[in-house]
C-alpha positions as CSV (number, residue, x, y, z in Angstrom):
1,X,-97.1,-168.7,43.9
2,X,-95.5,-168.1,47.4
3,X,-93.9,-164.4,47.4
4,X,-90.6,-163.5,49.3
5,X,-93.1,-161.5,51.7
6,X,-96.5,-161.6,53.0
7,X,-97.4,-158.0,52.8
8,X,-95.8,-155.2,51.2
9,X,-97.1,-151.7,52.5
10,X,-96.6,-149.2,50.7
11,X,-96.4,-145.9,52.8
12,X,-94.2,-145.7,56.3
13,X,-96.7,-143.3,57.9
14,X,-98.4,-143.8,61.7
15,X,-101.4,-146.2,59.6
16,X,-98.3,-148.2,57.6
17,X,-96.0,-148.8,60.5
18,X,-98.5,-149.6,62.8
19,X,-100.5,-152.7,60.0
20,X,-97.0,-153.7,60.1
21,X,-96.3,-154.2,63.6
22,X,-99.6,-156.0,63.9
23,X,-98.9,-158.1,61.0
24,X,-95.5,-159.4,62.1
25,X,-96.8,-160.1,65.6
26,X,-99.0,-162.2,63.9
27,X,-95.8,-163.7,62.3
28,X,-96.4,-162.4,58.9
29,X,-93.2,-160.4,57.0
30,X,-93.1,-157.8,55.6
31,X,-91.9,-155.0,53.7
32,X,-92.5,-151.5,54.0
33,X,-91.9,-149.1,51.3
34,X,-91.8,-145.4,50.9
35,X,-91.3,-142.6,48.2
36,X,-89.7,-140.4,50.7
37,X,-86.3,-140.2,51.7
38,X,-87.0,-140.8,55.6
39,X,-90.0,-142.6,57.5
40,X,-93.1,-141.7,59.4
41,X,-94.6,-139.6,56.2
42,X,-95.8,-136.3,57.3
43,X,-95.1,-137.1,61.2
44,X,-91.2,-136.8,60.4
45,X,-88.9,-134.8,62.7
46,X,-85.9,-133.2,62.4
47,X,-83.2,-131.8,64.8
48,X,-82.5,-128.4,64.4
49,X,-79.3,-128.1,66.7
50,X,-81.3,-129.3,69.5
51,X,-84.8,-128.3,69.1
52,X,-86.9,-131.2,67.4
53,X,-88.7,-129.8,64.2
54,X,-92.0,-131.0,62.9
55,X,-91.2,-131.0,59.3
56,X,-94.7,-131.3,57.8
57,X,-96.3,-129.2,60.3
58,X,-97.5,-129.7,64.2
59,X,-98.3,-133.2,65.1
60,X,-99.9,-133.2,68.9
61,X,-101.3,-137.4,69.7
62,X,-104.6,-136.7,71.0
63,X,-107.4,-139.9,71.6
64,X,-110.2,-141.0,74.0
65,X,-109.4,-144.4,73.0
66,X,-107.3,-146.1,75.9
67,X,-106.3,-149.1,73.9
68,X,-104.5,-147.1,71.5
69,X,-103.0,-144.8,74.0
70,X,-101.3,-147.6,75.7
71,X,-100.2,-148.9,72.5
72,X,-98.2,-146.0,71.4
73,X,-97.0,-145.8,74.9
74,X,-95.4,-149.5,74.5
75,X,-93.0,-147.7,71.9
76,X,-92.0,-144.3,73.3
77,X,-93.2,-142.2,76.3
78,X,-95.2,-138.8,76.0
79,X,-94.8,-135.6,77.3
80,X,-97.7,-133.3,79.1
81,X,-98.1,-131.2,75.9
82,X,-101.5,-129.2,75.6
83,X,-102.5,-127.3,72.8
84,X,-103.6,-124.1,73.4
85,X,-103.9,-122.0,69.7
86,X,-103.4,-118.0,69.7
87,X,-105.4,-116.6,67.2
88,X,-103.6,-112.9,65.6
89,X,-106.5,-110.7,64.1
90,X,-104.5,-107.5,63.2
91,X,-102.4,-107.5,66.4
92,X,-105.1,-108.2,68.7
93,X,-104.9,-111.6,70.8
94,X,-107.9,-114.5,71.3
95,X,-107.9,-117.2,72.6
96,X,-108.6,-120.7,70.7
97,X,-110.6,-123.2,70.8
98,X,-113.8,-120.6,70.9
99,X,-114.1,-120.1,75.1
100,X,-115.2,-117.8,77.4
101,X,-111.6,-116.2,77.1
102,X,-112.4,-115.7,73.4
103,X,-116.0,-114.2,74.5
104,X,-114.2,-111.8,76.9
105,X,-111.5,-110.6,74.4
106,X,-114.1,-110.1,71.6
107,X,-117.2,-108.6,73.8
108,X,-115.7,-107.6,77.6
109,X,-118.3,-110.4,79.0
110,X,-117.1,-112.3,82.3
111,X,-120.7,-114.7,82.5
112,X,-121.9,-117.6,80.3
113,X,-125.1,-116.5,80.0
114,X,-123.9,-112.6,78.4
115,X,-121.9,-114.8,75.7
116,X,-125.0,-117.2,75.0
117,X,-127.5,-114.3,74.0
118,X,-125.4,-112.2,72.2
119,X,-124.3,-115.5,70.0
120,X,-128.1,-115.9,70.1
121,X,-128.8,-112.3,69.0
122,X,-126.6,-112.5,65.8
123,X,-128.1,-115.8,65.1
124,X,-131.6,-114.0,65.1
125,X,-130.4,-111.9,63.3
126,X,-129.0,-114.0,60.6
127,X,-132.4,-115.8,60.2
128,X,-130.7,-119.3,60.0
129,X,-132.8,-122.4,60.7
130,X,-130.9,-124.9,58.5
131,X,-127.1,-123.6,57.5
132,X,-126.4,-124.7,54.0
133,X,-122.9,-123.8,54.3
134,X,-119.7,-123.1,56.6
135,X,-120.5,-119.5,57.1
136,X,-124.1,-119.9,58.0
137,X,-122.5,-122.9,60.2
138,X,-120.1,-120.9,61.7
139,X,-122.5,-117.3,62.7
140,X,-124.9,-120.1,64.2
141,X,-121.9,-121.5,66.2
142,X,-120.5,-118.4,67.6
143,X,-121.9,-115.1,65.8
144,X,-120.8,-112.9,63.2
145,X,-118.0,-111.0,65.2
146,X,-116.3,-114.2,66.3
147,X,-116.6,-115.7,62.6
148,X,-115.4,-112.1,61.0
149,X,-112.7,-112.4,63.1
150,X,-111.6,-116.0,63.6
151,X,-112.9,-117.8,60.7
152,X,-114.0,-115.9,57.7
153,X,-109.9,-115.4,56.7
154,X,-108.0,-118.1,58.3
155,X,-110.5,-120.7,56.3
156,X,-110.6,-118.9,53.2
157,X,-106.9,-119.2,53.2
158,X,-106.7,-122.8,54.1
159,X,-109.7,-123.8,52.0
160,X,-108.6,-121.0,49.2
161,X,-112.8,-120.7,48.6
162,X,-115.1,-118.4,50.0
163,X,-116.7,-119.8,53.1
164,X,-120.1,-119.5,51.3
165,X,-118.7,-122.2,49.0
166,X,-117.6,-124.5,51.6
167,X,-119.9,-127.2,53.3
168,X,-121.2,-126.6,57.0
169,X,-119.3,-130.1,58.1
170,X,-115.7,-128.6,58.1
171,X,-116.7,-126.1,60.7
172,X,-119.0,-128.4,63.1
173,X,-116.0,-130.1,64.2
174,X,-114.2,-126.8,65.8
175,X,-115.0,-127.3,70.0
176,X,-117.3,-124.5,71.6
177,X,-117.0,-123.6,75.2
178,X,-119.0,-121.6,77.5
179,X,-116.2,-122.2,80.3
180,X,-112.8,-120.8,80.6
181,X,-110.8,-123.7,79.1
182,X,-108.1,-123.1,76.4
183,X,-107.6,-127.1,75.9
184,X,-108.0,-127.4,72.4
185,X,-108.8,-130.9,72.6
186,X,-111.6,-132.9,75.0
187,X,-109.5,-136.2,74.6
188,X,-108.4,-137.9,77.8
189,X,-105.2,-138.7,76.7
190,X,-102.8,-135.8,74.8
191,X,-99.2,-135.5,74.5
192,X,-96.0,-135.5,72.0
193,X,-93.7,-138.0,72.1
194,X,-90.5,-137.0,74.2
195,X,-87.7,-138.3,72.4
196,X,-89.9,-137.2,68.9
197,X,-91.7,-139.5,66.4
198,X,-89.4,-140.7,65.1
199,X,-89.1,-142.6,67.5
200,X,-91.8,-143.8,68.0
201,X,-92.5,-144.8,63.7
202,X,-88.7,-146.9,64.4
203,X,-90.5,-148.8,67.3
204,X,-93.6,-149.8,65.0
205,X,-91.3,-150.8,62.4
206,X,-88.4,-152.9,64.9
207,X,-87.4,-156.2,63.1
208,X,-89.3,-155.3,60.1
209,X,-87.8,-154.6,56.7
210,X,-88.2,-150.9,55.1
211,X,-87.2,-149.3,52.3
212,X,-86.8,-145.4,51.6
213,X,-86.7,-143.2,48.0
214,X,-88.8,-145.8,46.4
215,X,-92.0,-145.1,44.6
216,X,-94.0,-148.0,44.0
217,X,-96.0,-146.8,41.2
218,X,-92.6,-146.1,39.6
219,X,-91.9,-150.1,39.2
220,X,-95.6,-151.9,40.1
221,X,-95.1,-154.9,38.8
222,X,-91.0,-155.3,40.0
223,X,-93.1,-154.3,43.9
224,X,-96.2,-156.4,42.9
225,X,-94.1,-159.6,42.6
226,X,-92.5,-159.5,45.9
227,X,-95.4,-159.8,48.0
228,X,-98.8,-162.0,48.5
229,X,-100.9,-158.8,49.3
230,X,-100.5,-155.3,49.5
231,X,-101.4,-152.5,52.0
232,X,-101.6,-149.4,49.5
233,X,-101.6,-145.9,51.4
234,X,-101.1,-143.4,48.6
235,X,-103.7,-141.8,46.8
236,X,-105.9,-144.0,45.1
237,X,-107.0,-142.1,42.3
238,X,-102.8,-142.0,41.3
239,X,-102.5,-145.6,41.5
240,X,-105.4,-145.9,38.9
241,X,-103.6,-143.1,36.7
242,X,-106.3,-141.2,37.6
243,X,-108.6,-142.8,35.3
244,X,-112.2,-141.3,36.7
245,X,-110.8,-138.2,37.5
246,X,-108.6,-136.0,40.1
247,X,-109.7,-136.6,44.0
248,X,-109.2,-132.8,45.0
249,X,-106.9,-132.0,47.6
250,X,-105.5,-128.9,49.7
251,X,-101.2,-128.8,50.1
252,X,-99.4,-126.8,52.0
253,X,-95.7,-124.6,51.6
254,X,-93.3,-124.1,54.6
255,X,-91.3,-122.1,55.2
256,X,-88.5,-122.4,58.3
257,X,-86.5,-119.7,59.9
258,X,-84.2,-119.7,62.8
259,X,-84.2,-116.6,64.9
260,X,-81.6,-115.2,67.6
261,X,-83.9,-115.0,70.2
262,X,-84.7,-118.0,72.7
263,X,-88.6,-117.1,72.4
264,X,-90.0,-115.2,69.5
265,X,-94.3,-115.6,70.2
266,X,-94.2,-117.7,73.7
267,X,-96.9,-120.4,72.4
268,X,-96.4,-123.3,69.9
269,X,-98.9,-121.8,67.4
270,X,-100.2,-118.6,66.5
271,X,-103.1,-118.5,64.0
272,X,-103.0,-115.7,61.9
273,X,-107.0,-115.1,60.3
274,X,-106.9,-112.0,58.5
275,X,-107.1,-112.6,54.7
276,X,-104.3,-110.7,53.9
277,X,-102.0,-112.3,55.6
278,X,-100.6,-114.7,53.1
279,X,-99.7,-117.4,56.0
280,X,-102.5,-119.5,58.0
281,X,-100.0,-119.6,61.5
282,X,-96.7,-119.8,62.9
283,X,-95.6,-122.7,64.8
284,X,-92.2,-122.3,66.9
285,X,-91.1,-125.6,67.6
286,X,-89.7,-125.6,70.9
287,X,-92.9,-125.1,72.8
288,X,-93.6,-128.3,71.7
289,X,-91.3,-129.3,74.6
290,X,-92.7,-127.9,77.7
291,X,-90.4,-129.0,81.2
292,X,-87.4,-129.2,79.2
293,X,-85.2,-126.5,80.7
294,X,-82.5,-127.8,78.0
295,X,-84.3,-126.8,74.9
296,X,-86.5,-123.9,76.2
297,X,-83.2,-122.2,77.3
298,X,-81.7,-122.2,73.8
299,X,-80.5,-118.8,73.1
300,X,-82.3,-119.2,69.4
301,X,-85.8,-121.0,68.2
302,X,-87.0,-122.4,65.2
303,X,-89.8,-121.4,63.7
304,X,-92.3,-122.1,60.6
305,X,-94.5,-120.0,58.5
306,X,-97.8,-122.2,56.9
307,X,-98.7,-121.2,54.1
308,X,-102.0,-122.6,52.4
309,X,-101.4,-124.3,48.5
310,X,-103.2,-125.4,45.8
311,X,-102.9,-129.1,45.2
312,X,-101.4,-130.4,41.8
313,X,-101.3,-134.0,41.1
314,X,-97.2,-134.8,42.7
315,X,-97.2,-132.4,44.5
316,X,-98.1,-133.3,48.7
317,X,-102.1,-134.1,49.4
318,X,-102.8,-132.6,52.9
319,X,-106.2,-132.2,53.1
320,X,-109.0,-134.1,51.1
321,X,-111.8,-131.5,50.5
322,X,-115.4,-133.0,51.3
323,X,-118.1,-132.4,48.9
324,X,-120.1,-134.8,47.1
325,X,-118.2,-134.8,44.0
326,X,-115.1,-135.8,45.6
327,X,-117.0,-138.6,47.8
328,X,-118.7,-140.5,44.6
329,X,-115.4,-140.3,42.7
330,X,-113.5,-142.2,45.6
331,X,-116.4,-144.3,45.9
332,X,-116.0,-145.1,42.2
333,X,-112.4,-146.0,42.9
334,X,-112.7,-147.9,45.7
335,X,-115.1,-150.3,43.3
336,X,-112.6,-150.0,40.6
337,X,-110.3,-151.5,43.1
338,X,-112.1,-154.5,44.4
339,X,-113.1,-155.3,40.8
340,X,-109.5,-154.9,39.4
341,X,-107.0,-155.7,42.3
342,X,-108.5,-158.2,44.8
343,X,-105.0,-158.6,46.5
344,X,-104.4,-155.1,46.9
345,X,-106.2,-153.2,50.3
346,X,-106.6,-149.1,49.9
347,X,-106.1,-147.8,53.4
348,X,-104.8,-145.0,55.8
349,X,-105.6,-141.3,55.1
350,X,-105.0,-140.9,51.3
351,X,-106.3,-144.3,49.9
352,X,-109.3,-143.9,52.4
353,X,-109.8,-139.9,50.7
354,X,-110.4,-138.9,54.9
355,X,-108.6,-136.4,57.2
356,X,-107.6,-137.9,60.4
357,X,-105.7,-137.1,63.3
358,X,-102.9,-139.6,64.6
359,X,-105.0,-141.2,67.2
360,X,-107.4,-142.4,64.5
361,X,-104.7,-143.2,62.3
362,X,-103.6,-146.0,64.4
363,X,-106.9,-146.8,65.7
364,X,-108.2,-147.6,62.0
365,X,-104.9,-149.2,61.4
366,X,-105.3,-152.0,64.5
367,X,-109.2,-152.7,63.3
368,X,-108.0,-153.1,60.0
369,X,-105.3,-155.5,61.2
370,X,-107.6,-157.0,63.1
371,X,-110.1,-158.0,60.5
372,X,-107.2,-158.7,57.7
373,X,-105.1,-161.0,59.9
């Protein structure tokens, strides 16, 4: 039977939007779906009498890739953001990522080589050949001041584990520098949309039908019936009722605050690591905007305190956490799916159980439109 549409995708975040603009170049239609009350899931914005809020936390585009980067910039046109993270450990400042700034803050060293052996000395000293876990990882990385200080608290906060239970692959991924650069990313291409995402998700979606406040799981066979296939990017464990078993997630709480002052910490984001802090960082929105005299000269900010969650099924699945359990049960799911629903694809960040940044997001989302279409 032919269906009103081609594809339904169900989710309108950067993966959704951009199948969807692929599939009706290729003259497909379709309809895009989402539970939430606005688009662009967790990349939403809001305007906060002038200053341009990231509502689920900071979103900066990053990628090597220069096919994607000219593909975004078809929609909307970037700004010269760069991230460069403040860590707060009790009051004192440090530089992030870890750099020779960081190195001269914790030790008083001004040379490479000073930084290298006395990382290398607290490695020795920690007697570590193969690290079985994130703080083994982390002391061979950068040494047992720098992961006291930086890591130990912040990522037993985000996590909400010890380090010791948490697998060396979370930390690899953190950039180490023995120069004096503060770019947190190595990507070519970096930058934040200027006139916000919004924006930019409105582009992807231009000419093509959407649909907000609707859960799909709510009605699935009213949704099933509209379309031939389906692009599914929710969690995959929900859509099976979770049948195997719950894919474990991290969440997050925010909390937003606008202060009479025009600059309350003078970066976009200030990490806070010490344990008993309750909040992971504070992100103040309008350094998001850097050149824009308009915003920047507010007489008031915005800012937003992070605060690390535990994850209940309904409640909002930020980050998937790694470990072997949760890779065989998705594994399991992703069979229960090809067996079960052959019309129906699992995709994006949640049906794919993987935490990736935007530029990934819409890379996976063209080679998946490129091999579905």
């Amino acid at each position: 039977m032919k269906h009103e549409y081609d594809f339904l995708v169900v989710g309108a975040g950067l993966f959704g939007a951009t199948f969807a603009c692929m599939a009706k170049q290729h003259g497909k239609k379709c309809l895009v779906i989402d539970k939430r009350s606005h688009l662009g899931g967790n990349v939403y914005c809001e305007d906060a009498e002038g200053i341009t809020v990231h509502k689920y936390g900071p979103h900066i585009f990053h990628t090597h890739d220069e096919k994607v980067w000219n593909f975004v910039n078809r929609f909307v046109s970037f700004n010269r953001f760069t991230l460069n993270t403040i860590a707060n450990y009790k009051g004192k400042l440090y530089n992030l990522p870890f750099n020779m700034y960081t190195f001269y803050q914790m030790w008083g060293v001004t040379q490479p080589e000073e930084a290298r052996r006395i990382i290398e000395s607290q490695r020795r000293e920690a007697v570590m050949e193969n690290p079985a876990n994130l703080e083994e990882q982390a002391i061979c990385l950068v040494g047992r001041d720098v992961y006291a200080t930086l890591i130990k608290g912040y990522t037993e906060k985000q996590w909400g584990r010890a380090c010791t239970e948490l697998p060396a692959s979370i930390i690899k991924r953190l950039p180490v520098r023995f120069t004096f650069d503060n770019n947190y990313f190595n990507d070519r291409y970096q930058g934040i949309p200027v006139e916000g995402y919004n924006v930019l998700i409105k582009g992807l979606l231009d000419g093509i039908e959407w649909r907000t406040g609707c859960n799909y799981l709510d009605d699935r066979a009213y949704f099933d019936g509209l379309a031939d296939e389906i692009v599914y990017t929710g969690p995959i464990d929900e859509y099976f009722g979770w049948s195997l078993g719950f894919l474990e997630y991290r969440s997050l709480r925010f909390e937003q605050e606008m202060l009479p002052v025009s600059n309350y910490q003078g970066n976009a984001i200030v990490n806070y690591t010490e344990r008993t802090v309750p909040y992971t960082r504070i992100v103040e929105h309008k350094h998001f905007e850097p050149g824009n005299g308009a915003v920047l000269s507010l007489p008031y900010t915005v800012v937003t305190r992070e605060y690390p969650a535990d994850y209940t099924p309904g409640s909002e699945a930020y980050y998937p956490v790694d470990n072997k359990r949760n890779r065989d049960l998705h594994a399991a799911y992703q069979d229960m799916g090809r067996c079960n629903v052959p019309h129906t694809w699992f995709a994006g960040r949640l049906g794919s159980y993987k935490y990736v940044d935007m530029g990934q997001a819409i890379s996976s989302a063209l080679k998946f439109s490129k091999a579905l279409l």
